[in-house]
PyMOL CGO cylinders between C-alpha atoms (Angstrom):
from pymol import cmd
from pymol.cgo import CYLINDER

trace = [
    CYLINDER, 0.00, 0.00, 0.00, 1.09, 3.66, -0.54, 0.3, 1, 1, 1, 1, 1, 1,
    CYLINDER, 1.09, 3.66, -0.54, 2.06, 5.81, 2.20, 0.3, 1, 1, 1, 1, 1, 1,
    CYLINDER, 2.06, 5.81, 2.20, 0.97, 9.16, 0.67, 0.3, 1, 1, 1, 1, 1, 1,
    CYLINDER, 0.97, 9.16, 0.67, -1.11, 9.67, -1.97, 0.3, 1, 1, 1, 1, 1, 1,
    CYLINDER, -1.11, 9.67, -1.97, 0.15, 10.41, -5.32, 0.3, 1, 1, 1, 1, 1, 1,
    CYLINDER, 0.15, 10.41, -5.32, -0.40, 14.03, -6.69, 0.3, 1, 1, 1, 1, 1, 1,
    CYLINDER, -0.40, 14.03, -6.69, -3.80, 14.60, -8.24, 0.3, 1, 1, 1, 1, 1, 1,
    CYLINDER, -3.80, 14.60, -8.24, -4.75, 11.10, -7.57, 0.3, 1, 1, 1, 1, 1, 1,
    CYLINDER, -4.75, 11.10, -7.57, -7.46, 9.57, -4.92, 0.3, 1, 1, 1, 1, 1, 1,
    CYLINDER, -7.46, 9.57, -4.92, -5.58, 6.21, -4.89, 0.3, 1, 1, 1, 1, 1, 1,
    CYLINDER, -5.58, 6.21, -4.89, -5.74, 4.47, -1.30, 0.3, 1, 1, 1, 1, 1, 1,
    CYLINDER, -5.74, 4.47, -1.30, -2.98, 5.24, 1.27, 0.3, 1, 1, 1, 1, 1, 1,
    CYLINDER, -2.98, 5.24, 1.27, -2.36, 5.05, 4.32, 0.3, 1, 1, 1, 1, 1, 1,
    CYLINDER, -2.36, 5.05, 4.32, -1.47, 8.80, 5.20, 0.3, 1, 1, 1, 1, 1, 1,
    CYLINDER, -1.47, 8.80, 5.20, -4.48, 10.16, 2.61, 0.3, 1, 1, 1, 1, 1, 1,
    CYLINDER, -4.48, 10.16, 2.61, -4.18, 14.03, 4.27, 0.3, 1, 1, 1, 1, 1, 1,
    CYLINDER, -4.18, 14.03, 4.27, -2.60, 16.28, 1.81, 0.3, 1, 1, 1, 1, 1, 1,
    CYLINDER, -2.60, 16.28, 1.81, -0.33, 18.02, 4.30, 0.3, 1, 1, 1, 1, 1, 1,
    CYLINDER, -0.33, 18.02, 4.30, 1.32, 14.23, 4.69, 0.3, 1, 1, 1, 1, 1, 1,
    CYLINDER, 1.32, 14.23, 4.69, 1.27, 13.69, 0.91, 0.3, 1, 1, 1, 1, 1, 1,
    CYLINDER, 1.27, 13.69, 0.91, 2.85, 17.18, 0.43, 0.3, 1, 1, 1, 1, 1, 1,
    CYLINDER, 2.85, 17.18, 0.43, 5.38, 16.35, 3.83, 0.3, 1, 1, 1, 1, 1, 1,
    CYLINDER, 5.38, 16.35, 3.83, 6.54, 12.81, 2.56, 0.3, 1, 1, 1, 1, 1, 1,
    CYLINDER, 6.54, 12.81, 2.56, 7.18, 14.06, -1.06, 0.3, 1, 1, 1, 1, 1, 1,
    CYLINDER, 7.18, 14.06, -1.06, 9.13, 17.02, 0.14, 0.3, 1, 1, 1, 1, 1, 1,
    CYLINDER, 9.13, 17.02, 0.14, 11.40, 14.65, 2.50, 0.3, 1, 1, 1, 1, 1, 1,
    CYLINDER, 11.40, 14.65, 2.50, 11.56, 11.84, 1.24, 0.3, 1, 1, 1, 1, 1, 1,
    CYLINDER, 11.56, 11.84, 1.24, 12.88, 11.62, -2.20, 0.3, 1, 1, 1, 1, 1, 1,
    CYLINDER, 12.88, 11.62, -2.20, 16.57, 11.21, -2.55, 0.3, 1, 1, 1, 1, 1, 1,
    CYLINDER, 16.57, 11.21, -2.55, 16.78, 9.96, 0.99, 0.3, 1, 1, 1, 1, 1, 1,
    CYLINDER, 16.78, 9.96, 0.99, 15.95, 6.55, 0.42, 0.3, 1, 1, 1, 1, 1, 1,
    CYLINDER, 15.95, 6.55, 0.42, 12.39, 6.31, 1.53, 0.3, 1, 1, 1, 1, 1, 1,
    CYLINDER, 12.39, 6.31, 1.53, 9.66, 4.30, -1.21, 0.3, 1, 1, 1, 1, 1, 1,
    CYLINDER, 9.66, 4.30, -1.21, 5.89, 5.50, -1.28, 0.3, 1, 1, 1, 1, 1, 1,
    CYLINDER, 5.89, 5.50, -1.28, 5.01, 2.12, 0.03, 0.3, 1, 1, 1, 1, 1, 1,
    CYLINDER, 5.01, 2.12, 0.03, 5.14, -0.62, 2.85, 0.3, 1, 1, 1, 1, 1, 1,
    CYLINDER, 5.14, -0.62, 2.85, 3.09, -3.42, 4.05, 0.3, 1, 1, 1, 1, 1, 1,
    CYLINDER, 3.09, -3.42, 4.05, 0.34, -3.72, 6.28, 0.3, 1, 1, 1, 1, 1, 1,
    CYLINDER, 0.34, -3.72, 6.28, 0.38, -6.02, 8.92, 0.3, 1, 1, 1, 1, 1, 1,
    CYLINDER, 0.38, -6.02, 8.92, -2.37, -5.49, 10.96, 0.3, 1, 1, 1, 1, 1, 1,
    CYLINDER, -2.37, -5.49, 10.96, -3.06, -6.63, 14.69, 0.3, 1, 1, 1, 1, 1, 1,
    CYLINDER, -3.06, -6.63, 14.69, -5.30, -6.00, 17.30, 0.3, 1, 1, 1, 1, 1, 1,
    CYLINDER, -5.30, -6.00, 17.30, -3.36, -7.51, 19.95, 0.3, 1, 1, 1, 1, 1, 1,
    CYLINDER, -3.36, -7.51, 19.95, -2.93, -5.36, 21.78, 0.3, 1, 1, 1, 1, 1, 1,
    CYLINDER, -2.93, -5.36, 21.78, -4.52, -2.11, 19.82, 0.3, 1, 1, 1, 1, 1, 1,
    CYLINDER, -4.52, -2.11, 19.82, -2.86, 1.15, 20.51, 0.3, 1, 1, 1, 1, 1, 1,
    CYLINDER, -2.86, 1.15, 20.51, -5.58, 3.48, 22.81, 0.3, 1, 1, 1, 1, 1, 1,
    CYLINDER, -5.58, 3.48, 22.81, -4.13, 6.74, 23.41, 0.3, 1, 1, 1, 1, 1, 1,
    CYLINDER, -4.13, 6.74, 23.41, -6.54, 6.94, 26.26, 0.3, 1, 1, 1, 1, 1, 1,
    CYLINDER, -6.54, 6.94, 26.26, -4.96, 3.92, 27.78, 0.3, 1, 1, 1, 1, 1, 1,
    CYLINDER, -4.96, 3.92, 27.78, -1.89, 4.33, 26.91, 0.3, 1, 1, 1, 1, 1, 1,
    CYLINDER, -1.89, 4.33, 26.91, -2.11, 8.19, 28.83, 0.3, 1, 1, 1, 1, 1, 1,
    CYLINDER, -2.11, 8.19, 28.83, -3.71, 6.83, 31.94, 0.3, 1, 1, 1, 1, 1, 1,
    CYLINDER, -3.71, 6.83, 31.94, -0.57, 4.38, 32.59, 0.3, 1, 1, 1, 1, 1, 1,
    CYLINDER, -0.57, 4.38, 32.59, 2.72, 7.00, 31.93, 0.3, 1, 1, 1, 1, 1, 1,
    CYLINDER, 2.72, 7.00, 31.93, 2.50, 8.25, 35.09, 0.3, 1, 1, 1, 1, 1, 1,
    CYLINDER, 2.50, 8.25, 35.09, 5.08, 8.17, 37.41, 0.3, 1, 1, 1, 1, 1, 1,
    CYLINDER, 5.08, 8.17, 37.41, 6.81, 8.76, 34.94, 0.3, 1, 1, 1, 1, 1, 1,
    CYLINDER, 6.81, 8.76, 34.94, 6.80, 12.14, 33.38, 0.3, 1, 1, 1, 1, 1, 1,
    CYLINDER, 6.80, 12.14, 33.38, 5.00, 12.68, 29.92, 0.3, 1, 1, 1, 1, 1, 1,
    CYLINDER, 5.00, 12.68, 29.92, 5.32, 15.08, 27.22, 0.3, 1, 1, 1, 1, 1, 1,
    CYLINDER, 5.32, 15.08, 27.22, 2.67, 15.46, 24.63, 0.3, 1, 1, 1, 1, 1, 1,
    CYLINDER, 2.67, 15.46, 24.63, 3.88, 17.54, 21.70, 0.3, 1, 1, 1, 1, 1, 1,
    CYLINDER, 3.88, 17.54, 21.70, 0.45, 18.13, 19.40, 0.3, 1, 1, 1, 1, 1, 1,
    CYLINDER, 0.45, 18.13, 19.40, -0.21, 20.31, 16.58, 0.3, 1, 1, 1, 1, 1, 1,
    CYLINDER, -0.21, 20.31, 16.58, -3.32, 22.61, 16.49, 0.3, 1, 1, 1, 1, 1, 1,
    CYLINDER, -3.32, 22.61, 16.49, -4.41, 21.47, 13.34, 0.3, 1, 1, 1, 1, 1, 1,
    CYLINDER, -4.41, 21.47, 13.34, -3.47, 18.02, 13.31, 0.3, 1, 1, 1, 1, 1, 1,
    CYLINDER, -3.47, 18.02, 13.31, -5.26, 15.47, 11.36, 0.3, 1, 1, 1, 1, 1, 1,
    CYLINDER, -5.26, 15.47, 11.36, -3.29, 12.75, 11.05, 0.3, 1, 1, 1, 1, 1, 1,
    CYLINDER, -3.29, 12.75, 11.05, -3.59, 12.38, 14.75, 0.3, 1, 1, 1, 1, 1, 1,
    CYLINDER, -3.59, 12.38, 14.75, -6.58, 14.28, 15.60, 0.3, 1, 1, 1, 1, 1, 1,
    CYLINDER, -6.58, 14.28, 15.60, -5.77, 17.36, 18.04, 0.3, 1, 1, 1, 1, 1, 1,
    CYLINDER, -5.77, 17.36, 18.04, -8.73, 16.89, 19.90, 0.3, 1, 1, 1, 1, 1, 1,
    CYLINDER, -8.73, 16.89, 19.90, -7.91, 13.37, 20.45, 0.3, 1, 1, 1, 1, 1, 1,
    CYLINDER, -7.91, 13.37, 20.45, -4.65, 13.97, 21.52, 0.3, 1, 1, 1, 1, 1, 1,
    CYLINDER, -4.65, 13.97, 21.52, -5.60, 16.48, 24.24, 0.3, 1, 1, 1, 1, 1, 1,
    CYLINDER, -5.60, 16.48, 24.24, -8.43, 14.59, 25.72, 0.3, 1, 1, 1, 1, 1, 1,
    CYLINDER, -8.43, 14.59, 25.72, -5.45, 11.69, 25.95, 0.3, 1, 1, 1, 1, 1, 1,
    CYLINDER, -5.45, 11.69, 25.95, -3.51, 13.90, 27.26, 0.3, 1, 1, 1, 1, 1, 1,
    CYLINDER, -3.51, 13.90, 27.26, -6.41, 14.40, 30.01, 0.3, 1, 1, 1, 1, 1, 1,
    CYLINDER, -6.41, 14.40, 30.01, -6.96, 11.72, 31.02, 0.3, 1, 1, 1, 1, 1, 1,
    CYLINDER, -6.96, 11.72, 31.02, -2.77, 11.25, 32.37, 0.3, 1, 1, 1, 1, 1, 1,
    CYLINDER, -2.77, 11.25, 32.37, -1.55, 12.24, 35.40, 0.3, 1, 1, 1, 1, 1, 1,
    CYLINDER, -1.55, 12.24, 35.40, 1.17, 14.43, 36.54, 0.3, 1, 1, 1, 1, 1, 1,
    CYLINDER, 1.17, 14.43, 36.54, 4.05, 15.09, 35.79, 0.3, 1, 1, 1, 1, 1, 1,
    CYLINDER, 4.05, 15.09, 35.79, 2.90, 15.89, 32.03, 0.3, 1, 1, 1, 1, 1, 1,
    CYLINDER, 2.90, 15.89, 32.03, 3.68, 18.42, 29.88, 0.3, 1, 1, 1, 1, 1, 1,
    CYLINDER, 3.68, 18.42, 29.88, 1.67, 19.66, 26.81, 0.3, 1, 1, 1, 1, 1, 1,
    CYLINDER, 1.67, 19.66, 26.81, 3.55, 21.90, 23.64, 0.3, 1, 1, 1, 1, 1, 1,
    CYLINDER, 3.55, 21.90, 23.64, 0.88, 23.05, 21.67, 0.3, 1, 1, 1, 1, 1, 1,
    CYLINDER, 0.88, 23.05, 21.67, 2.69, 24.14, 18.30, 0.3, 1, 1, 1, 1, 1, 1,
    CYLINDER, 2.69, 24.14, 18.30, 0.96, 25.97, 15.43, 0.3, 1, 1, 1, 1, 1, 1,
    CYLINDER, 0.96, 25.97, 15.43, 0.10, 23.93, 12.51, 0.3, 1, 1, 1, 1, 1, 1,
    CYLINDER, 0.10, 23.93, 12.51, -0.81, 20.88, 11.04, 0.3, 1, 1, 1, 1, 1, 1,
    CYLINDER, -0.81, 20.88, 11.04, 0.93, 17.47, 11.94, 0.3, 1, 1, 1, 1, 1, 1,
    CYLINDER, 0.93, 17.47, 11.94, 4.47, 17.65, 10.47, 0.3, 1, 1, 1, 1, 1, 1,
    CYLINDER, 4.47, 17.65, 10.47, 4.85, 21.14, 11.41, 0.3, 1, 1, 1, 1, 1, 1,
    CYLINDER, 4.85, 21.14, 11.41, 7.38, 20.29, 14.28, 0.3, 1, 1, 1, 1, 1, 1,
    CYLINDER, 7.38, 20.29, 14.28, 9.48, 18.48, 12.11, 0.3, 1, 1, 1, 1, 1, 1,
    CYLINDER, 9.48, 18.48, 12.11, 11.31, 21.73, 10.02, 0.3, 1, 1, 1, 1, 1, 1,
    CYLINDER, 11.31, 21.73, 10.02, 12.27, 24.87, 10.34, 0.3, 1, 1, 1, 1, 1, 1,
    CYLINDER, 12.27, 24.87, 10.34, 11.38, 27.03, 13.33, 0.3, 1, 1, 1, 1, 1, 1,
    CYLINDER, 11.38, 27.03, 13.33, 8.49, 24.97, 14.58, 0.3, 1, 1, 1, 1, 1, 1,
    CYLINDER, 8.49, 24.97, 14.58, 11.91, 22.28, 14.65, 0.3, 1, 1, 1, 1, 1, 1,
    CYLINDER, 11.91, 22.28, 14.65, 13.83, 24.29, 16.45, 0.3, 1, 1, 1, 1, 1, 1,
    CYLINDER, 13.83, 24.29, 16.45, 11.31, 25.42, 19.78, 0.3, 1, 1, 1, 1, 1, 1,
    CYLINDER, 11.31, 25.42, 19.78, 10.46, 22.06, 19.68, 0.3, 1, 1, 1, 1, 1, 1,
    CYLINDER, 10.46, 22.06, 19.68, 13.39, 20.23, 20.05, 0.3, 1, 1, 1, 1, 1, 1,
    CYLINDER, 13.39, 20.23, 20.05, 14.38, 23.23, 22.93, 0.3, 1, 1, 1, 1, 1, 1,
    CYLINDER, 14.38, 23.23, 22.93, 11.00, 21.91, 24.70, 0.3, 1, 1, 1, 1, 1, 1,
    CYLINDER, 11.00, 21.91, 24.70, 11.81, 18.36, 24.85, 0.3, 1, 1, 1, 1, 1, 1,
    CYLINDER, 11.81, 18.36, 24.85, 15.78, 19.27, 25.53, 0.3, 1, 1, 1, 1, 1, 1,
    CYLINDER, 15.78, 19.27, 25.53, 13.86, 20.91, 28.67, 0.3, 1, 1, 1, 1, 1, 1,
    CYLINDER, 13.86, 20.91, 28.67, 11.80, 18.09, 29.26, 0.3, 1, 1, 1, 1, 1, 1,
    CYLINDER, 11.80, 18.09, 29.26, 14.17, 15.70, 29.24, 0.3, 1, 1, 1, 1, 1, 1,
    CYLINDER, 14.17, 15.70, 29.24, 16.82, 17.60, 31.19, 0.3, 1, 1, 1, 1, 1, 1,
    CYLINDER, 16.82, 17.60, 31.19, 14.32, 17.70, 34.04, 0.3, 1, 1, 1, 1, 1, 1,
    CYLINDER, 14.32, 17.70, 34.04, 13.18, 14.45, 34.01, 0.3, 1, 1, 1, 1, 1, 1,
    CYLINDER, 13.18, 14.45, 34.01, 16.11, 12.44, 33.79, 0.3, 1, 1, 1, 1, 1, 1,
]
cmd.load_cgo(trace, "trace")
């Protein structure tokens, strides 16, 4: 199966958003990376955010989450992020979901969890 979707096409992917079709095409030529892979899929055990959240804690969580994410929903994402239980930490960066990997967005971001990670470890 594709990853992205190829320009100007409504073929099936797995990443069908046009900020990840535009993201992947960007990056990944010349690196390597093929517009493909294969699904294996399991339900054992499915990923739940919410469940996943709930049992972080003691240790300490960071949630970074785009504002406009739809790859991984921002709503869904904060309501994960919740339901855990302190320490956590929430970035809330400007932008859809590969925002936070170039250019300034990169840059704060990577400062955050430098932070986070500094005062966690």
């Amino acid at each position: 199966m594709a990853v992205v979707r190829r320009p100007g096409t409504d073929d099936p992917a797995f990443l069908p958003q046009p900020e990840s079709t535009e993201w992947f095409l960007a990056h990944g030529p010349g690196t390597g990376w093929e517009n493909h892979f294969t699904l294996d899929m399991s339900d054992d055990p499915p990923f739940d955010p919410f469940v996943c959240a709930r049992h972080v804690a003691p240790a300490a969580l960071l949630m970074v989450v785009a504002s406009d994410d739809v790859v991984a929903p921002t709503a869904t994402a904060l309501a994960a992020f919740e339901t855990a239980a302190q320490p956590k930490q929430l970035e809330l960066v400007p932008g859809h979901h590969f925002v936070d990997y170039q250019d300034e967005s990169f840059d704060a971001v990577v400062a955050v969890m430098r932070d986070f990670l500094l005062a966690h470890l």
